[in-house]
LUMPADO-554465 format. One record per residue (C-alpha): residue in one letter; y, z, x. Coordinates in nm, 3 decimals. Example, Ala and Ser with C-alpha at 12.3 -4.5 7.8 and 13.67 -1.06 7.14 Angstrom:
// residues 2
[atom 'A'; [-0.450; 0.780; 1.230]];
[atom 'S'; [-0.106; 0.714; 1.367]];
***
This chain:
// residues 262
[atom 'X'; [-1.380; 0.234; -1.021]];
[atom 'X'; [-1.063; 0.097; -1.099]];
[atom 'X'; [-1.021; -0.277; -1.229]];
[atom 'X'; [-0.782; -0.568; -1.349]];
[atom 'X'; [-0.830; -0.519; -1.751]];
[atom 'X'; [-0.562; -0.800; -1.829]];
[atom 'X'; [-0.328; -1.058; -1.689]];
[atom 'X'; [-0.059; -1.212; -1.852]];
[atom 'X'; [0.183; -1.458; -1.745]];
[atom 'X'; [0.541; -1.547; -1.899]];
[atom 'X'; [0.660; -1.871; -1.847]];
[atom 'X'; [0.994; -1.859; -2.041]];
[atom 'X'; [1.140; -1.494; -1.976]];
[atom 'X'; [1.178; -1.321; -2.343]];
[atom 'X'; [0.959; -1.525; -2.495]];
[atom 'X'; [0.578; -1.445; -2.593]];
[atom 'X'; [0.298; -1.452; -2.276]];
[atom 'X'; [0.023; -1.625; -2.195]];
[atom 'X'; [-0.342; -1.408; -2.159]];
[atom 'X'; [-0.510; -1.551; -1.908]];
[atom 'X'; [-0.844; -1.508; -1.741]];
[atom 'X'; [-0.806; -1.575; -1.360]];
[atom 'X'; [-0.415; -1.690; -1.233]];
[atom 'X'; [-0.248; -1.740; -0.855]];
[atom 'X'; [0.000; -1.534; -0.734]];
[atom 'X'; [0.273; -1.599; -0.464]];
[atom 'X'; [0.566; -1.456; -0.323]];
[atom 'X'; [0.732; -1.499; -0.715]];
[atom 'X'; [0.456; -1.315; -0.884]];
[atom 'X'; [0.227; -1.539; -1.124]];
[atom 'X'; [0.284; -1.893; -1.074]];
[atom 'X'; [0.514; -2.013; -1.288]];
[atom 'X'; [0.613; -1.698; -1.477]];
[atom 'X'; [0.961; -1.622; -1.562]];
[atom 'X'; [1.064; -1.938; -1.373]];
[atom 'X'; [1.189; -2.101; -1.707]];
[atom 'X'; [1.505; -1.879; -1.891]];
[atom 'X'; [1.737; -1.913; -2.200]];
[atom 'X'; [2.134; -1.883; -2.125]];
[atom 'X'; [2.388; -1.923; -2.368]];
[atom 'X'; [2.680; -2.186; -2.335]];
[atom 'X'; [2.853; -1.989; -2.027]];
[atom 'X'; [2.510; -2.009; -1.830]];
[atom 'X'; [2.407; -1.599; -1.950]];
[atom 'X'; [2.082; -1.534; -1.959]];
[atom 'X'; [2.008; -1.420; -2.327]];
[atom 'X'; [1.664; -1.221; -2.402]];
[atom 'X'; [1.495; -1.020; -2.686]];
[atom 'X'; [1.823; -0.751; -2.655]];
[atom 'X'; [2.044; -0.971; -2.804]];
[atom 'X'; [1.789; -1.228; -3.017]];
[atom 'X'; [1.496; -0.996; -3.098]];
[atom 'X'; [1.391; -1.351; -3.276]];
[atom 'X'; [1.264; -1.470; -2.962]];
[atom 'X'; [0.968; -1.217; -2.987]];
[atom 'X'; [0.798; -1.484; -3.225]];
[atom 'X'; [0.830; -1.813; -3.027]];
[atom 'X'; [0.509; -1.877; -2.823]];
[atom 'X'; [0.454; -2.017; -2.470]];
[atom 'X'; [0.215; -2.249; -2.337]];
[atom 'X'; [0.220; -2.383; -1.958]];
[atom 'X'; [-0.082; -2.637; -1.879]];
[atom 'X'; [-0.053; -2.805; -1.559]];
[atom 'X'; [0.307; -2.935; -1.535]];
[atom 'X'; [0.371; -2.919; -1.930]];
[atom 'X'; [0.559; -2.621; -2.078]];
[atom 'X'; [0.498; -2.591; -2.450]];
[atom 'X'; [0.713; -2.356; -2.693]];
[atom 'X'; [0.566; -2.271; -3.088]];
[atom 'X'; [0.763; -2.137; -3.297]];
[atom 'X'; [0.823; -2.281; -3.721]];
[atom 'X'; [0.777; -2.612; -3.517]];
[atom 'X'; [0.658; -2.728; -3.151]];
[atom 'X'; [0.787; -2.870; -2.833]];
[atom 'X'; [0.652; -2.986; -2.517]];
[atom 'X'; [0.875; -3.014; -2.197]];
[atom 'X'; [0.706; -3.180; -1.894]];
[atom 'X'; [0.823; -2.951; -1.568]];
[atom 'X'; [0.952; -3.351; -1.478]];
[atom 'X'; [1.246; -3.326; -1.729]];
[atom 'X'; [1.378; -3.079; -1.485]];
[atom 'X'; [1.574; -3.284; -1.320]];
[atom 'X'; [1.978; -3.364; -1.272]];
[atom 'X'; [2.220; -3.132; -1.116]];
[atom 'X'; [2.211; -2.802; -1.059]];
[atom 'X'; [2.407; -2.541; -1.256]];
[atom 'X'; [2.478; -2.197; -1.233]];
[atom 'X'; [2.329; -1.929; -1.432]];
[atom 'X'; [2.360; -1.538; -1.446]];
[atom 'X'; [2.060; -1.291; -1.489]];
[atom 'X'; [2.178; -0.963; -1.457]];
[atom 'X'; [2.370; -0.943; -1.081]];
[atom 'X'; [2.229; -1.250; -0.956]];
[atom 'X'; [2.410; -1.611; -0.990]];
[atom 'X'; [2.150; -1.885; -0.907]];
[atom 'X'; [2.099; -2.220; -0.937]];
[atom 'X'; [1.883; -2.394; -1.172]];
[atom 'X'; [1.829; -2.739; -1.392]];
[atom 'X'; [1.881; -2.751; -1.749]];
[atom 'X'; [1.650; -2.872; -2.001]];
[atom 'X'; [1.821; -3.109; -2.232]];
[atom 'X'; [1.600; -3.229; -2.483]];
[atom 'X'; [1.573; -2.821; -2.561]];
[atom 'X'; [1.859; -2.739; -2.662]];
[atom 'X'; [1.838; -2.938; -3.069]];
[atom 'X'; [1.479; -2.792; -3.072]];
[atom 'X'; [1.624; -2.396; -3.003]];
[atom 'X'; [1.957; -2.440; -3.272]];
[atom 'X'; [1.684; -2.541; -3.509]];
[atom 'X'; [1.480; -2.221; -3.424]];
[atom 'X'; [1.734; -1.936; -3.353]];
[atom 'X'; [2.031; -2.045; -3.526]];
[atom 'X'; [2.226; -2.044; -3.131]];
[atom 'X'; [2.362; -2.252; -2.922]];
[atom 'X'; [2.121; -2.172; -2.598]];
[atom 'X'; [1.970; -2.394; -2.322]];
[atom 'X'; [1.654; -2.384; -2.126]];
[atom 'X'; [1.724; -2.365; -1.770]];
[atom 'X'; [1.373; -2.377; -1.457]];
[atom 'X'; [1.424; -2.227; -1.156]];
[atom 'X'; [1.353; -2.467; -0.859]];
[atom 'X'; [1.176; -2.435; -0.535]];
[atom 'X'; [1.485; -2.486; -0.377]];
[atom 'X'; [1.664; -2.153; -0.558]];
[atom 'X'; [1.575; -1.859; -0.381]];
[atom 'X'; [1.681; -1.521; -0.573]];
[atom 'X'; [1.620; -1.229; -0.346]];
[atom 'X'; [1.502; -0.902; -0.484]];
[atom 'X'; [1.765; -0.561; -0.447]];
[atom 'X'; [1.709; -0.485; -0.051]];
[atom 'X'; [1.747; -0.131; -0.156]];
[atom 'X'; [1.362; -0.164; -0.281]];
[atom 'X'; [1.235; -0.481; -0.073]];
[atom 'X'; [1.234; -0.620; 0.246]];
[atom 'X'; [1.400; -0.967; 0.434]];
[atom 'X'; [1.280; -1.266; 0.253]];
[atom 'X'; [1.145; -1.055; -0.096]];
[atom 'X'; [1.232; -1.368; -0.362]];
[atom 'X'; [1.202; -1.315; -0.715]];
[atom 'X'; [1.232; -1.578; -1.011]];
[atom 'X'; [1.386; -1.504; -1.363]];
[atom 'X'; [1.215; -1.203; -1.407]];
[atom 'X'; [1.428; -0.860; -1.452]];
[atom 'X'; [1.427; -0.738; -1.091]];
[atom 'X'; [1.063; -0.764; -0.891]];
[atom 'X'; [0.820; -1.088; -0.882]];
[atom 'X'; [0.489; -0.818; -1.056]];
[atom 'X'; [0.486; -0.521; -1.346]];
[atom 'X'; [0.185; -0.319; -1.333]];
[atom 'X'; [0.087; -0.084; -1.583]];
[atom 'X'; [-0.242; 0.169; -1.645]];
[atom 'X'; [-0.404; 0.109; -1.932]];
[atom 'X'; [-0.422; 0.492; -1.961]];
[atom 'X'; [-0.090; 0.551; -2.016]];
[atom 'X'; [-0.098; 0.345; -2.338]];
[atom 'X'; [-0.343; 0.540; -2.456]];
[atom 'X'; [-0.179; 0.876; -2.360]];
[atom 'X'; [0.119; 0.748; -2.543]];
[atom 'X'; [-0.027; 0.630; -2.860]];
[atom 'X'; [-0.173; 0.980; -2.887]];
[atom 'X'; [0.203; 1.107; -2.939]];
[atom 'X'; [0.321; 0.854; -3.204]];
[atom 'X'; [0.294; 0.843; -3.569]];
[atom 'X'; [0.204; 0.448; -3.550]];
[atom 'X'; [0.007; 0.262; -3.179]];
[atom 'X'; [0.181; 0.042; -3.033]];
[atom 'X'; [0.015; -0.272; -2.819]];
[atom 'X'; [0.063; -0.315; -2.451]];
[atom 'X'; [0.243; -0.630; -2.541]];
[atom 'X'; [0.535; -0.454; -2.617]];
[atom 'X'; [0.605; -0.379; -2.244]];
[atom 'X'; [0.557; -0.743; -2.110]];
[atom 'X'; [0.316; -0.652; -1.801]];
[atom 'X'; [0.129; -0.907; -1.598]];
[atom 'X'; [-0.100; -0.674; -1.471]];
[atom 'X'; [-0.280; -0.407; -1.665]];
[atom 'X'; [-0.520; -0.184; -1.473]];
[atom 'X'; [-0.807; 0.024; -1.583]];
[atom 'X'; [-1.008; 0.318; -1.477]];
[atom 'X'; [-0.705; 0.569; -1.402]];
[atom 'X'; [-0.560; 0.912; -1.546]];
[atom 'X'; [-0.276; 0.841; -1.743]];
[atom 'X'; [0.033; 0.811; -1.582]];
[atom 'X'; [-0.136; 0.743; -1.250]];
[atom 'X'; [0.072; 0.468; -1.180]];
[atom 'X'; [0.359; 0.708; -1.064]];
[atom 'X'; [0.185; 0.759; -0.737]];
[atom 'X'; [0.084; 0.393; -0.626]];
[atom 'X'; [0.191; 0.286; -0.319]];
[atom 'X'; [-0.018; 0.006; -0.261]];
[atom 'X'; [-0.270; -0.200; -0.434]];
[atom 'X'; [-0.533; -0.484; -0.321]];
[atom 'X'; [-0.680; -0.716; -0.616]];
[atom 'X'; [-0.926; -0.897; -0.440]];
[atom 'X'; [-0.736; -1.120; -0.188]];
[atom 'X'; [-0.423; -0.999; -0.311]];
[atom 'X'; [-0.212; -0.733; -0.162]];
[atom 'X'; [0.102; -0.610; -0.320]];
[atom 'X'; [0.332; -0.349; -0.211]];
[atom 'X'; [0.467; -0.062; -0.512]];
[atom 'X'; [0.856; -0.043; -0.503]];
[atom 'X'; [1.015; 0.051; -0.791]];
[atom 'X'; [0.959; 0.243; -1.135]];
[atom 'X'; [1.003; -0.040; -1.427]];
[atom 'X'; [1.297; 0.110; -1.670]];
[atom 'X'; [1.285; 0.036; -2.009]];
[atom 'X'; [1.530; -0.059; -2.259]];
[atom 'X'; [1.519; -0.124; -2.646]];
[atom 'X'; [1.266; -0.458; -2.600]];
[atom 'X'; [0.971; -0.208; -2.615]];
[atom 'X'; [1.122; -0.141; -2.982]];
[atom 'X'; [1.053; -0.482; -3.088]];
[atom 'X'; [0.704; -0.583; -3.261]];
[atom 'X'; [0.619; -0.896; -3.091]];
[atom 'X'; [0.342; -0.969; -3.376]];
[atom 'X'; [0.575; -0.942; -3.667]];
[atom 'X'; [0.706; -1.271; -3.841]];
[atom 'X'; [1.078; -1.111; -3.856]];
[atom 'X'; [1.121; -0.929; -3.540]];
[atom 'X'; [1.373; -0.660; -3.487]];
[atom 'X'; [1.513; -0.371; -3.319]];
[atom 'X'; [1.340; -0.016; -3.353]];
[atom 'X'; [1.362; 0.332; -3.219]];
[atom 'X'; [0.984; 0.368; -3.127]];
[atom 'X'; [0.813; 0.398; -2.880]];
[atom 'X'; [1.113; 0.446; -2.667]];
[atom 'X'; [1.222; 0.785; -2.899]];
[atom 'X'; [0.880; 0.944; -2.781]];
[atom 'X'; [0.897; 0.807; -2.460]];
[atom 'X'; [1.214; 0.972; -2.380]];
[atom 'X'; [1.090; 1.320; -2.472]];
[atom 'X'; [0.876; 1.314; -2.148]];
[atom 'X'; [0.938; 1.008; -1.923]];
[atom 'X'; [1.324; 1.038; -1.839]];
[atom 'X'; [1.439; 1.056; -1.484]];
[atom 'X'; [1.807; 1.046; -1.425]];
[atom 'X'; [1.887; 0.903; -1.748]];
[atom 'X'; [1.599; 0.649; -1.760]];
[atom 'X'; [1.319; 0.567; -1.925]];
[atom 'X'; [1.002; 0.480; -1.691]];
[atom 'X'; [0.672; 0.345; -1.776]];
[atom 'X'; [0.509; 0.100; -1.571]];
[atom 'X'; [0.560; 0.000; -1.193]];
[atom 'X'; [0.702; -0.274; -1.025]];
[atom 'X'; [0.528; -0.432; -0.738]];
[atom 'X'; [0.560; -0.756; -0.423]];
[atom 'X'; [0.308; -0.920; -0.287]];
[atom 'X'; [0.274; -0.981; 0.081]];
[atom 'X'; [-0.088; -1.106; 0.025]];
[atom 'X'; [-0.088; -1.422; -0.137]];
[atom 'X'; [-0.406; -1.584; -0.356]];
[atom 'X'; [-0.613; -1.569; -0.675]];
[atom 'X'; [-0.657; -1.250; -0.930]];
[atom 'X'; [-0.923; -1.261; -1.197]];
[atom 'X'; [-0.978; -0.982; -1.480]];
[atom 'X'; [-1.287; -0.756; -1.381]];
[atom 'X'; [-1.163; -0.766; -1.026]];
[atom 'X'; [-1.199; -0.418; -0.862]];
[atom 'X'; [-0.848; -0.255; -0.768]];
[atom 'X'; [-0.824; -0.050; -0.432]];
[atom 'X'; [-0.534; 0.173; -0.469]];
[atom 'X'; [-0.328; 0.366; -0.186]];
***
């Protein structure tokens, strides 16, 4: 039988994730994940590539309060988000989103950079590359697609070919599934979660965040696990591990749910 082993959910793209229990997701992915970013004074979106610092700030999201940890601690109701809209840039897409103020003191204090924290309203739809979705796909701050899934078998498989484990943390999924072969996850076409129905589109490619320990107190840039991976998971100049998914089926996942996969 195949289950749900973990869920995590990332309020603030690049910084640390949430493990939670049970969690709802929409036509974005997790409620509330990746709808909060960091962008740098010309509206960039700025992650773990640039600032592998952000690895040790920590998220909290309780009801309508966001709270960051890192030396020191902030808490940012979601009603600060208001104002006009500006634009920000997250890889091809320009969208529209409200700037957190009060933030920006609190993250010069932290990082040593002149960054803001932008949210991502209702009313800013970013749609997902039609090459891999269909009309009306929407996606929030995240990379590319609103879900990453990953088999917790292919962890395992991997730590067997380095010289130190790495956690699952380092690849930021919100979905880990268990019960499979490693590597299974290549095949996936579709999976149902309970209610939940999501579609598998895409291959997640990885860059040199996996390199960064998220648990260390001075984060920084490695070469593992992405040197290993590259010995046997490179397609067309690429590194894969993980999948990316959509739901079309909206509602509630909890860990221990059994997994149907197609």
């Amino acid at each position: 039988m195949f289950g749900l082993e973990s869920i995590t959910v990332y309020p603030v793209k690049a910084l640390r994730g949430i493990e939670v229990a049970n969690w709802r997701v929409g036509a974005r992915g997790l409620d509330g994940d990746r709808r909060w970013m960091l962008v740098d004074e010309s509206g960039a979106f700025v992650t773990q590539r640039a600032l592998p610092e952000l690895a040790r700030i920590s998220t909290t999201l309780v009801g309508d309060v966001l709270r960051l940890r890192g030396k020191t601690e902030l808490e940012l109701p979601r009603s600060l988000a208001t104002g006009d809209l500006v634009s920000v840039k997250v890889w091809s897409s320009t969208v529209s989103a409200i700037v957190y103020r009060p933030a920006r003191a609190w993250l010069r204090k932290e990082l040593g950079a002149v960054l803001d924290l932008v949210y991502m309203p209702d009313s800013t739809e970013r749609a997902v590359n039609p090459a891999y979705g269909q009309p009306g796909d929407v996606v929030s701050f995240a990379d590319g697609y609103p879900v990453m899934v990953m088999a917790q078998a292919s962890l395992v498989d991997l730590n067997a070919r380095l010289a130190e484990p790495v956690s699952m943390r380092r690849f930021r999924p919100n979905l880990v599934v268990s019960g499979t072969h490693a590597w299974a996850e290549d095949h996936w076409k579709r999976l149902r979660i309970g209610e939940v129905l999501m579609r598998v589109v895409k291959p997640c490619e990885r860059c040199t965040v996996t390199t960064i320990d998220p648990d260390s107190d001075s984060p920084a840039k490695g070469k593992e696990p992405l040197a290993t991976l590259s010995t046997f998971r490179e397609r067309n100049s690429k590194i894969h591990f993980g999948q990316n998914a959509i739901a079309d089926v909206f509602g509630e996942l909890r860990t221990g749910d059994e997994i149907v996969i197609d």
